[in-house]
Every structure is written in C-alpha cells, then in structure tokens.
DRENVEX-69545 format. One record per residue (C-alpha): x, y, z; residue number from 1. Coordinates in Angstrom, 3 decimals, always signed. Layout:
% residues N
(atom (X, Y, Z), NUM)
...
This chain:
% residues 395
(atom (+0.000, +0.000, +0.000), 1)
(atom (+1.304, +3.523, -0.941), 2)
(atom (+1.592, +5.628, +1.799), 3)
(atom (-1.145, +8.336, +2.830), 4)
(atom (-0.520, +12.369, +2.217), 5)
(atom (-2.280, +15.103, +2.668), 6)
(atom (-0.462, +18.818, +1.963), 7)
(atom (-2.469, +20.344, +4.466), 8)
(atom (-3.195, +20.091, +7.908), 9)
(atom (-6.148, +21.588, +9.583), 10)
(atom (-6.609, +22.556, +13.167), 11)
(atom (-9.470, +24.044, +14.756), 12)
(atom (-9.265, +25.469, +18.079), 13)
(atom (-12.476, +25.448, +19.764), 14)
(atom (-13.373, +25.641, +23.672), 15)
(atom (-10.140, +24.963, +24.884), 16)
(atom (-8.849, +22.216, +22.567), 17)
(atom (-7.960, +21.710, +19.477), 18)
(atom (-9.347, +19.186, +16.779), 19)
(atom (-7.631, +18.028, +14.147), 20)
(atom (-9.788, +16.179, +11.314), 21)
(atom (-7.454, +13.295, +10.030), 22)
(atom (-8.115, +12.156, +6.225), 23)
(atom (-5.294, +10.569, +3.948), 24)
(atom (-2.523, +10.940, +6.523), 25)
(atom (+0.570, +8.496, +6.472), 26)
(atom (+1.046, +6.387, +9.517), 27)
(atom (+3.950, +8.169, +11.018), 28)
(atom (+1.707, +11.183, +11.944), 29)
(atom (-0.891, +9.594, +13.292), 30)
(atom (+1.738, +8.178, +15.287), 31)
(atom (+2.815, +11.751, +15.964), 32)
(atom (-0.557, +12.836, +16.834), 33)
(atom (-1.004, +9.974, +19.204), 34)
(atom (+2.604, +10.382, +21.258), 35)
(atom (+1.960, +13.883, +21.875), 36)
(atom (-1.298, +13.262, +23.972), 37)
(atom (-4.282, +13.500, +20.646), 38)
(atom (-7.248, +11.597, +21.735), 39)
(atom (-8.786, +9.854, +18.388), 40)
(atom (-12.118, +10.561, +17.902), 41)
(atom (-13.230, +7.489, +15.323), 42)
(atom (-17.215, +8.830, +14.606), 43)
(atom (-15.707, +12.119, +12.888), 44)
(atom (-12.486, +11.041, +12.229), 45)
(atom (-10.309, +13.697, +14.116), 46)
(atom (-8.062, +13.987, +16.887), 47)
(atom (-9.133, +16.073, +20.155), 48)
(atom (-5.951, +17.810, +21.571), 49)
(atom (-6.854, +18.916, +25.182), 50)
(atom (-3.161, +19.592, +26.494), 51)
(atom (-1.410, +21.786, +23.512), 52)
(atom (-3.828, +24.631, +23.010), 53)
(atom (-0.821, +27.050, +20.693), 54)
(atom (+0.313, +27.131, +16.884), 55)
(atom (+3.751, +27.568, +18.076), 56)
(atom (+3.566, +24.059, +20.031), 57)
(atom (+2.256, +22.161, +17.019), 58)
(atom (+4.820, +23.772, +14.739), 59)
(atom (+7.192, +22.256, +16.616), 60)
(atom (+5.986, +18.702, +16.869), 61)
(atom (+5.435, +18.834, +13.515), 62)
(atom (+7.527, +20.828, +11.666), 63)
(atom (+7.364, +19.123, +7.901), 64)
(atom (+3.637, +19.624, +7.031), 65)
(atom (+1.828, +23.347, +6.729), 66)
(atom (-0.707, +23.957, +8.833), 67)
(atom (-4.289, +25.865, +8.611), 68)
(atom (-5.003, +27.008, +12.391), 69)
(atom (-8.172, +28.277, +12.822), 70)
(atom (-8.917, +30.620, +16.185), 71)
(atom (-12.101, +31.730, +16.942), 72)
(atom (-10.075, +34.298, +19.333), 73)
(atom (-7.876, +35.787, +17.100), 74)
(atom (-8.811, +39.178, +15.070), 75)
(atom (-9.350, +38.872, +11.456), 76)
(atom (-6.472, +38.474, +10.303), 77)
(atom (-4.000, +36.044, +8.238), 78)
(atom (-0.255, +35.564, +9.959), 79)
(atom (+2.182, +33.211, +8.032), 80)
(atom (+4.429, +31.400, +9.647), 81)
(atom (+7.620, +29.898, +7.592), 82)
(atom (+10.072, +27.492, +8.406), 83)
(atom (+12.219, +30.158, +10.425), 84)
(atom (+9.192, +31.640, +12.071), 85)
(atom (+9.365, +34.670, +10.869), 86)
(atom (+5.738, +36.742, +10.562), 87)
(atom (+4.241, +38.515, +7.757), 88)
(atom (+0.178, +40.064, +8.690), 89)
(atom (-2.207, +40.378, +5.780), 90)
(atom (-5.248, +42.423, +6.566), 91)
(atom (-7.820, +39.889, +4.642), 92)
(atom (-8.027, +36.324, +3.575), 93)
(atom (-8.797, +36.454, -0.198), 94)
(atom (-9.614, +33.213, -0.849), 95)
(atom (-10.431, +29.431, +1.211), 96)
(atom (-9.539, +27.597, -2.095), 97)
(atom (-6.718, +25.621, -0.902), 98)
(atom (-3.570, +26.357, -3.095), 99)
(atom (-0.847, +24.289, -4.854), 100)
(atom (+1.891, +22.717, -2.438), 101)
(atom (+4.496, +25.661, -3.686), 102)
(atom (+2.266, +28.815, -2.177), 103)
(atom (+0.795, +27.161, +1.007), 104)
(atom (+2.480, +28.946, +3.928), 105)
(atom (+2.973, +26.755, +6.730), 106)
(atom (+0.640, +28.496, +9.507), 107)
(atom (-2.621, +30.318, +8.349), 108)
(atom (-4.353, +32.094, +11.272), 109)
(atom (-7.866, +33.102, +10.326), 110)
(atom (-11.259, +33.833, +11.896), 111)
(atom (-14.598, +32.278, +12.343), 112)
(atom (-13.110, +29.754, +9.275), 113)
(atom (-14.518, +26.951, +11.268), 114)
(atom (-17.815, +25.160, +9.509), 115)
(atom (-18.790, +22.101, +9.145), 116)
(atom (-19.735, +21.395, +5.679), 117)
(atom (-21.142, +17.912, +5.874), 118)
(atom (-23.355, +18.233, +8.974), 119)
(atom (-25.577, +16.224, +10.536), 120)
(atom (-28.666, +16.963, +8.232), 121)
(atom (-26.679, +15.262, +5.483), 122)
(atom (-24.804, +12.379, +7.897), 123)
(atom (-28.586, +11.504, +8.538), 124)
(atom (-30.098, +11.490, +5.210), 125)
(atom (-27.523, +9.535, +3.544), 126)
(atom (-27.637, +7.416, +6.439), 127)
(atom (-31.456, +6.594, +6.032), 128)
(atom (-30.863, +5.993, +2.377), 129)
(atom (-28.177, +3.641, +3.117), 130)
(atom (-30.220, +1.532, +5.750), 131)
(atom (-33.105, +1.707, +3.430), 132)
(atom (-30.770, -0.607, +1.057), 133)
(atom (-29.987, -2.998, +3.981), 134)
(atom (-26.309, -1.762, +3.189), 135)
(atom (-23.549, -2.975, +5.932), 136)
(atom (-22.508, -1.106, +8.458), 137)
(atom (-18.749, -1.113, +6.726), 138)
(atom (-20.464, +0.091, +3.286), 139)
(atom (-22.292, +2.765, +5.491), 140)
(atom (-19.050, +3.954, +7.448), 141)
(atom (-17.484, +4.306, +4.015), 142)
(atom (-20.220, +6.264, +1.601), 143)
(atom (-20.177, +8.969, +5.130), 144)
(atom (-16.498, +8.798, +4.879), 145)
(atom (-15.687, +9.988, +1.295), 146)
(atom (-18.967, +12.416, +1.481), 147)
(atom (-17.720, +13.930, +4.553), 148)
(atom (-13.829, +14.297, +2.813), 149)
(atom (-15.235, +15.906, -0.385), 150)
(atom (-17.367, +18.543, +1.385), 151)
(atom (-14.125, +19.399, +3.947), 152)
(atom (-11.748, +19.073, +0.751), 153)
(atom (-13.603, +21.722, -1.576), 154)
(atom (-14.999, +23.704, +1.271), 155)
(atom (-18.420, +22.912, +0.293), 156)
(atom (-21.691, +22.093, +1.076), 157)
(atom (-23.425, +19.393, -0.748), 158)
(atom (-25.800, +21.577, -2.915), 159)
(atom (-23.030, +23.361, -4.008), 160)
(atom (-21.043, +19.994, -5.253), 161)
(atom (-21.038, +19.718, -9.352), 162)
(atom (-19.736, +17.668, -11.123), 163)
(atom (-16.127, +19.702, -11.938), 164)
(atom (-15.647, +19.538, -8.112), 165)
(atom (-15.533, +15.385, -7.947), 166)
(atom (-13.654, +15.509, -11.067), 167)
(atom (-10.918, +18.392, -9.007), 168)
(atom (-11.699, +16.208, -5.448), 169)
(atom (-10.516, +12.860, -7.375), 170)
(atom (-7.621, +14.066, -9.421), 171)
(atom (-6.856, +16.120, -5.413), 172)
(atom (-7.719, +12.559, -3.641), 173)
(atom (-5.333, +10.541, -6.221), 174)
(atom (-3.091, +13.236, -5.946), 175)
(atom (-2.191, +13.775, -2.289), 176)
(atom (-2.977, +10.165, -1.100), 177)
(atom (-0.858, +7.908, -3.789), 178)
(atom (-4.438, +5.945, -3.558), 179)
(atom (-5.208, +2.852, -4.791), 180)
(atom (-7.964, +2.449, -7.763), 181)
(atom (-9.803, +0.241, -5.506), 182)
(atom (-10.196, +3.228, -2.735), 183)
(atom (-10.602, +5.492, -6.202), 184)
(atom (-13.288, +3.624, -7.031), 185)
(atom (-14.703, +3.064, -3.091), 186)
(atom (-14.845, +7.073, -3.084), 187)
(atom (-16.578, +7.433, -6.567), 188)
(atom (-19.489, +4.848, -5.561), 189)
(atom (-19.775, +6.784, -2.241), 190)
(atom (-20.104, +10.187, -3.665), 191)
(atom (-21.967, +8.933, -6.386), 192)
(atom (-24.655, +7.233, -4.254), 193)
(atom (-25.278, +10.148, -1.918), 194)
(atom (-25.913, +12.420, -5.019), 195)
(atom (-28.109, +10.475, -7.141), 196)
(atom (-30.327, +9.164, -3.749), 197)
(atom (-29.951, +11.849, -1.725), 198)
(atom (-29.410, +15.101, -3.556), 199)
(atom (-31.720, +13.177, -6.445), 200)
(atom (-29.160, +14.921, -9.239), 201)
(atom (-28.781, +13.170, -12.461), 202)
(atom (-26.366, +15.805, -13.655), 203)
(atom (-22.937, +14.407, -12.311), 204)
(atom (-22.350, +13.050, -15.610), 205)
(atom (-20.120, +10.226, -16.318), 206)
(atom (-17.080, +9.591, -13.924), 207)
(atom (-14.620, +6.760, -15.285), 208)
(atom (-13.583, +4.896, -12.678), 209)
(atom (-10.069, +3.822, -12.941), 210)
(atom (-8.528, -0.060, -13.693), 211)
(atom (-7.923, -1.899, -10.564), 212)
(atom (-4.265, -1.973, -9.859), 213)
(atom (-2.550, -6.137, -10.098), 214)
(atom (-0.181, -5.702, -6.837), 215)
(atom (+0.943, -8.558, -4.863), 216)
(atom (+0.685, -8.416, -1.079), 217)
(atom (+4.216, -8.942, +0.810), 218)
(atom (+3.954, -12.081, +2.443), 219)
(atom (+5.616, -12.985, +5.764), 220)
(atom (+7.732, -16.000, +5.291), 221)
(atom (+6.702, -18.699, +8.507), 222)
(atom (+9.853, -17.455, +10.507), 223)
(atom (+9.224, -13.977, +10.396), 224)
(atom (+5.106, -14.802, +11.229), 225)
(atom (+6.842, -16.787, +14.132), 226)
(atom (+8.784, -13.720, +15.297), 227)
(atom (+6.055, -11.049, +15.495), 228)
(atom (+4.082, -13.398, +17.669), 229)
(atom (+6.870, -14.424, +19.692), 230)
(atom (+7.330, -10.665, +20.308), 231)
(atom (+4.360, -9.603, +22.147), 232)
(atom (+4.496, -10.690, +25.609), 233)
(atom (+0.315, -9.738, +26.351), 234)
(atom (-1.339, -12.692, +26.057), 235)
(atom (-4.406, -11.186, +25.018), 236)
(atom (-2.384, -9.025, +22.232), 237)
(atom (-0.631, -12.291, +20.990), 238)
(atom (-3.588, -14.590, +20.935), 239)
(atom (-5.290, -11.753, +18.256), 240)
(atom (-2.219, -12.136, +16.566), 241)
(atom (-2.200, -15.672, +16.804), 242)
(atom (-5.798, -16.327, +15.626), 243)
(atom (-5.637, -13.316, +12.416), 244)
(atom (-2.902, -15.422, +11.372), 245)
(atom (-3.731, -19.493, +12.104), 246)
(atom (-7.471, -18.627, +10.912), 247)
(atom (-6.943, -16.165, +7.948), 248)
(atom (-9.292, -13.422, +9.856), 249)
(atom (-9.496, -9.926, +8.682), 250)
(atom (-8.867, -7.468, +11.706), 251)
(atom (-12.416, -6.378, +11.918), 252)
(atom (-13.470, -10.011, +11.824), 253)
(atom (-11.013, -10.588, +15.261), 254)
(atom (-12.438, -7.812, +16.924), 255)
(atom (-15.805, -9.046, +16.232), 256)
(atom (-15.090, -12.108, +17.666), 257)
(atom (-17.138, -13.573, +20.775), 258)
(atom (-16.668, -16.209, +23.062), 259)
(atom (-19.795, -18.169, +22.075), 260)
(atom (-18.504, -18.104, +18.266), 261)
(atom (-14.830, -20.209, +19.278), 262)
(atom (-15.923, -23.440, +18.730), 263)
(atom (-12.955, -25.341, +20.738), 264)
(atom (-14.458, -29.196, +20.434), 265)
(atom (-14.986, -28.982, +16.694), 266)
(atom (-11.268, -26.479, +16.148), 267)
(atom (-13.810, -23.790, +14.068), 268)
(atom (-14.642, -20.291, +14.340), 269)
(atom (-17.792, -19.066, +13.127), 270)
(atom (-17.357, -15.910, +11.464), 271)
(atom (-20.725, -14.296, +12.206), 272)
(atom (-21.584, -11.243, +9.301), 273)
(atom (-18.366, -11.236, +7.250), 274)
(atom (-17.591, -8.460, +4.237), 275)
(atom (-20.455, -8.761, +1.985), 276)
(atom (-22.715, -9.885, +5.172), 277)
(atom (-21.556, -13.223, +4.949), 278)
(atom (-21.129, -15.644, +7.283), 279)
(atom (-18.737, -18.588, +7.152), 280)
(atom (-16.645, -21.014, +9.427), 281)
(atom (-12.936, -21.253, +9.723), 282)
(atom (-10.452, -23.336, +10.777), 283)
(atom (-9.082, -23.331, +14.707), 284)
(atom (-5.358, -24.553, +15.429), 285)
(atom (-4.842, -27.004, +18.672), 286)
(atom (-1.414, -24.820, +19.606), 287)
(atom (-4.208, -21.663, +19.456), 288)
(atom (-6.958, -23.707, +21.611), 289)
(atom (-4.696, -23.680, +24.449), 290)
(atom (-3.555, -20.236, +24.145), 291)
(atom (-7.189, -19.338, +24.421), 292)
(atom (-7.710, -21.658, +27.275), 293)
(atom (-4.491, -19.768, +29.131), 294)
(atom (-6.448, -16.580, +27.658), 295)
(atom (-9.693, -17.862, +29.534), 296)
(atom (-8.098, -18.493, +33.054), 297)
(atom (-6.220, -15.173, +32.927), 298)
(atom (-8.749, -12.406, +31.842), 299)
(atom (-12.313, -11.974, +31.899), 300)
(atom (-13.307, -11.350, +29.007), 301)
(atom (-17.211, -10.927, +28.801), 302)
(atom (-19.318, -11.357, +25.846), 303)
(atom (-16.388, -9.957, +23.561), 304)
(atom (-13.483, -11.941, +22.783), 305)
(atom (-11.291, -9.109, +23.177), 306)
(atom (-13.297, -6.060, +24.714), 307)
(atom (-11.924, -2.442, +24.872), 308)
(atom (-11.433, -0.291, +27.372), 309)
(atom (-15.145, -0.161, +28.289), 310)
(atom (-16.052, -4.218, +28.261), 311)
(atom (-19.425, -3.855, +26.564), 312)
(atom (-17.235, -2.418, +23.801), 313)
(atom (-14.819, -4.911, +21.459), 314)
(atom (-11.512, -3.859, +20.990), 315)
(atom (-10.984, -0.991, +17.848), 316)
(atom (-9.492, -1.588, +15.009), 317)
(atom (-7.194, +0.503, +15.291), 318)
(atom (-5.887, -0.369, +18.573), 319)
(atom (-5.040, -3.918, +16.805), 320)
(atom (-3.481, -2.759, +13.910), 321)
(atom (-1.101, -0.738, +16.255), 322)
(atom (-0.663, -4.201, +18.365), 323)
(atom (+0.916, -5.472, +15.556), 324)
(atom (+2.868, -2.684, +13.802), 325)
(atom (+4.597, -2.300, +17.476), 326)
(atom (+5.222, -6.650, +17.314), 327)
(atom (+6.923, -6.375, +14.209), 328)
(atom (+9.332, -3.386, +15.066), 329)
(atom (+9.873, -5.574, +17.899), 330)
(atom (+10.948, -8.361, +15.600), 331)
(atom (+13.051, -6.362, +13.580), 332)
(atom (+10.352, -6.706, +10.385), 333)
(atom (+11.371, -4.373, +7.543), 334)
(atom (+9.116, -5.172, +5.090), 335)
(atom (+5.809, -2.963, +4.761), 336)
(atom (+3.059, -5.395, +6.334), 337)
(atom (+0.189, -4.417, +8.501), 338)
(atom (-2.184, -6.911, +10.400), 339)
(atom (-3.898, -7.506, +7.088), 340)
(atom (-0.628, -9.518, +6.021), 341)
(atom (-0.932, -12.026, +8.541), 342)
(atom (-4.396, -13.221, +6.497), 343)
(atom (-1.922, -13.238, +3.618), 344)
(atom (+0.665, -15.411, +5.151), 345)
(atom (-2.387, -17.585, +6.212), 346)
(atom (-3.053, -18.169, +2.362), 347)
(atom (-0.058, -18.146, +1.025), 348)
(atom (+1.607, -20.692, +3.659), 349)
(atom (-1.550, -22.778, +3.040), 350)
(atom (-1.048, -22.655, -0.759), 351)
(atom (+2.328, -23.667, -0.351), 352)
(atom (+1.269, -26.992, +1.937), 353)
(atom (-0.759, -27.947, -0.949), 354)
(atom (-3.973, -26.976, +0.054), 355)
(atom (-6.478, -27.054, -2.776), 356)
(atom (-7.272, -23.218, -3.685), 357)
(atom (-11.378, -24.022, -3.170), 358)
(atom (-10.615, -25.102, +0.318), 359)
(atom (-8.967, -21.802, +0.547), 360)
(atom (-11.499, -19.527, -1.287), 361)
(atom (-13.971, -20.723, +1.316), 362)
(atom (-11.396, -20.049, +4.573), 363)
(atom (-11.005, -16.879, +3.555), 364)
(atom (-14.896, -16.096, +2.782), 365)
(atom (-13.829, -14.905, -1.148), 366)
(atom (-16.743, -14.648, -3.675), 367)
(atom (-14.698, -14.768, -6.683), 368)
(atom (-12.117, -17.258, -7.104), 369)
(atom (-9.844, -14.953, -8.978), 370)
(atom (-9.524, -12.939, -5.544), 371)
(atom (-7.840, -15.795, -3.997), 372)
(atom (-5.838, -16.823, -7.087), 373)
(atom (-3.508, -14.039, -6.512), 374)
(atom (-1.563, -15.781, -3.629), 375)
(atom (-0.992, -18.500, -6.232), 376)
(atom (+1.619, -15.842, -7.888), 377)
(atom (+3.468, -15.038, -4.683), 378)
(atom (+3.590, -18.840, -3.162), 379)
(atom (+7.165, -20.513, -3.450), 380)
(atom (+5.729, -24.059, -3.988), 381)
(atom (+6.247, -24.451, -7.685), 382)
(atom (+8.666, -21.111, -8.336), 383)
(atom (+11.144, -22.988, -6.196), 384)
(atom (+11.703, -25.782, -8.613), 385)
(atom (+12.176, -23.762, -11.270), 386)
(atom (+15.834, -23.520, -11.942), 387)
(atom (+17.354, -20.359, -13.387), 388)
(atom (+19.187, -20.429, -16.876), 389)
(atom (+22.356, -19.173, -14.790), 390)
(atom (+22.420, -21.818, -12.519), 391)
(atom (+22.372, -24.313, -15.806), 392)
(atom (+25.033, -23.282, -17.469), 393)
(atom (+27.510, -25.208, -17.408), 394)
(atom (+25.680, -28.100, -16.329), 395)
C-alpha cells in the first residue's frame, strides 16, 4: 500500500482544545498525533488535543507539514508562519480555495473559518438511504467517509457539489494520497450514491472509474510470522495475533469475535456477518486452543473476545493494527506489512502446503475465485523448482 498524504493540515481550536480532522494521513503522523497526547475521535475522524492549546507548540511537533489554524479568538487576520518563524500580517483572507503545495504557507491564522460542511442533516439522510438498502454497516461507514472528505476538501456544502468539483476532489484525492484504484473507485461509488439518492441529481455526468491496480501483497515468510508473535508478551495481544494469522481473519473479523462463536471441540470459528454480510466457518489450530484456554483463566473477558477499554465495547481496530505494527518493530520486520498480512501469510503458507485453492477460497470467505488466485503468484511451492538459466550453465 502507498503511503497516505495530505499537503495540508487543519486545526481548529475550539473551547479549549484543538481538533484536528485526520483524512489521507501516512502512519507516522498519526503516530505523531497519538505520542503527543491527541485523543482519536473514530465517529468524525479527528483527533481532540486537550493539552497543547498554541500554533507555536504544534509547529514544533510537527515541523514538515503546513498547517491551517483556525482561532475563533484571534482578530481577522492572516499571519504566516515559515520554516524560520518569521511573521508577515495580511489584513484579509482572499480566498479558502486551498492552493498548490508551492504557495501554502505553513501556519494560516484566520477567523470564524470553522464550519462544518457535511453536517448532521446530510450524515442523517444519507444514512437513512443507506439503511433503506440494507447496506452494511462497513459500506455505510465508508459512503459517510468519502462524502464527509469531499465537502471538507472543496470547502463545500453538498448543494453546491457539481460535477467539476468530484472531477478536481478525485484528481486532489489521487493526488495527495498515492491511492489505490480500488479506494478510487470506493470514493466514486460513495459520492456517487449520496448524489443520485440523496441530492436526487442526475447531472454528475459520467465519472470513469479507474482499472484496478494487479499488486501482490508482501507475504511474511513462517519465521518472520513466528517472530512477530513471539514478540508480544500480552497474552491477550498475541492470541489476536495468533488467531488473524492461524485462521486467515481480517482485523475487523477478530475484533468481532465472541466467546460463544470459538468453537474449541470442533477447532472452528464461526465468522458471524463477514464483508459482503456473509457468514462462514474457519479453521481453529490445537497450539491456538490452548492459548485461548491460558487466555480464559487469565482475563475476563465478557461477551467480547477481546473487549476495549469499556467491556461492553470490542476492541478498535485501530488499537489492533497498532498491536501489531509495534510486534513487528519488535521483531526487527522491515518489510511494509500491517495486520492484514498475517491473512496473507495464512493463504499463502496454506497454498504452499498444498492446500487445494477451493478449500482456501472458502477459509477466507472470497466470492470470486480470482480474488484468492492471486496468492498462487506469490507462493514458493512451484517457483522454487524452477531452476534459473544461470544456474544451468555449465551443467
């Protein structure tokens, strides 16, 4: 996966803290954001700083991105703030376009800027029109997502959205993110949904949506998969290692897990509402049975497998993606894997046993077979007896 940018970086001080809304970043910032003390706020997808409240401090946590600050206190007026902190005061702000990467200054200071563009009249009428399709929750999370981004993007509400401005926000999105076709295409869907149910305009015209890229996943070899788990020493972090790997689970299939669907006597999980609102069973290993019966006699767990903070609440899924990332920099893995690889490795390791591909379409809960044929291009079964033309010569 290419790694997320944005050239801009908004934050709104209001009531004594300072929010942050968090589209397209790269991992190392939110990183950032989360050492220094910001509180991630999932539903609206922005961090709430409570405990740096000044331009200055933010500058100098992160001093590699421009920043729009936005202070309800302040006068009218624009200060710019470059890289040597010098000041410069304009007495108006012309414009709220957002401009090229060259002219953006890296502090703007301005007043009243604030608004919310998507608000909640439009988060509940594409909302209803979502349900109304018996849509998943995912599918919902994602049409509000993209909606919300082109609206904060453009600076516009959604009567005001034509189609030139999802032409601009795409070639902006494709731009500034390095994004995949398949989130190219996630974003088109979503935008194209709200307006044609919601707004009820046929007038968008004709958006091409872009060929799905052909990239291969990195794939954990078994002794690096072996590492990462043997790096995390919580037993309730290395058992949701253990079981996205030895089952093939997605990350927000783990989460979702519950004690009633571990099926210990039979070695299956059931997989309750899957992508696509699927169900399916899986495949349980003895050596992860009695990790979860250690699991059992050491925490109490509730109804969720692994709960959150609050125990009526499953873990997030962000807090296990950042379980693993912190496993493998404990193991020393330089290759660019998140938790999602671990379902790879499942595959791919499987493939490589000689498991027939069916058996391995239905693990993994794929619809089309050609989704799980990919791992067939990055196992080593059959590539390693191929012998290069090097090695023959000579021979």
């Amino acid at each position: 996966m290419g790694e997320q940018y944005m050239e801009l970086l908004y934050l709104f001080r209001e009531n004594d803290s300072v929010r942050i809304p968090f589209y397209l970043y790269d991992k190392k910032l939110y990183r950032t954001l989360i050492g220094n003390g910001g509180i991630w706020d999932k539903e609206n997808s922005q961090f709430i700083f409570k405990n740096i409240l000044s331009a200055e401090k933010f500058r100098k946590i992160i001093p590699d991105k421009p920043l729009l600050w936005v202070d309800k206190k302040l006068p009218v007026q624009v200060k710019t703030y470059n890289l040597y902190g010098s000041i410069s005061d304009n007495n108006e702000v012309k414009s709220a376009a957002v401009p090229h990467k060259s002219e953006i200054p890296d502090i703007i200071e301005l007043n009243n800027h604030s608004q919310n563009f998507f608000d909640d009249h439009w988060k509940t009428k594409l909302e209803e029109a979502v349900r109304a399709r018996k849509y998943s929750i995912r599918t919902l999370r994602s049409y509000l997502y993209y909606n919300r981004l082109i609206c904060t993007t453009l600076l516009k509400p959604p009567p005001e959205i034509e189609h030139d401005d999802v032409v601009k926000f795409l070639a902006l999105f494709e731009k500034d993110g390095n994004q995949s076709a398949s989130s190219i295409n996630l974003a088109i869907s979503a935008i194209k949904f709200f307006y044609t149910n919601v707004m009820k305009k046929n007038d968008m015209g004709d958006t091409r949506r872009p060929k799905h890229d052909k990239n291969l996943p990195f794939v954990l070899s078994k002794t690096e998969v072996i590492k990462i788990l043997g790096a995390v020493k919580n037993l309730k972090h290395r058992l949701l290692l253990t079981l996205a790997y030895s089952s093939g689970l997605r990350v927000s299939e783990v989460i979702a897990l519950k004690r009633e669907h571990i099926d210990t006597s039979r070695k299956l999980i059931y997989v309750k509402n899957a992508k696509g609102r699927k169900d399916r069973y899986t495949i349980l290993s003895e050596k992860t049975i009695n990790l979860i019966n250690e699991y059992y006699k050491n925490y109490d767990t509730g109804i969720w497998l692994f709960p959150g903070q609050v125990k009526t609440k499953p873990l997030t899924i962000r807090s296990a993606q950042n379980i693993f990332y912190h496993a493998a920099e404990e193991a020393g893995i330089t290759k660019d894997v998140s938790i999602h690889s671990l379902r790879h490795a499942f595959a791919t390791h499987l493939l490589e046993n000689g498991t027939d591909i069916r058996y391995i379409q239905a693990l993994l809960g794929h619809t089309n077979l050609h989704t799980t044929e990919r791992y067939a291009h990055v196992a080593k079964g059959s590539i390693l007896n191929i012998i290069s033309p090097l090695d023959s010569i000579g021979q």
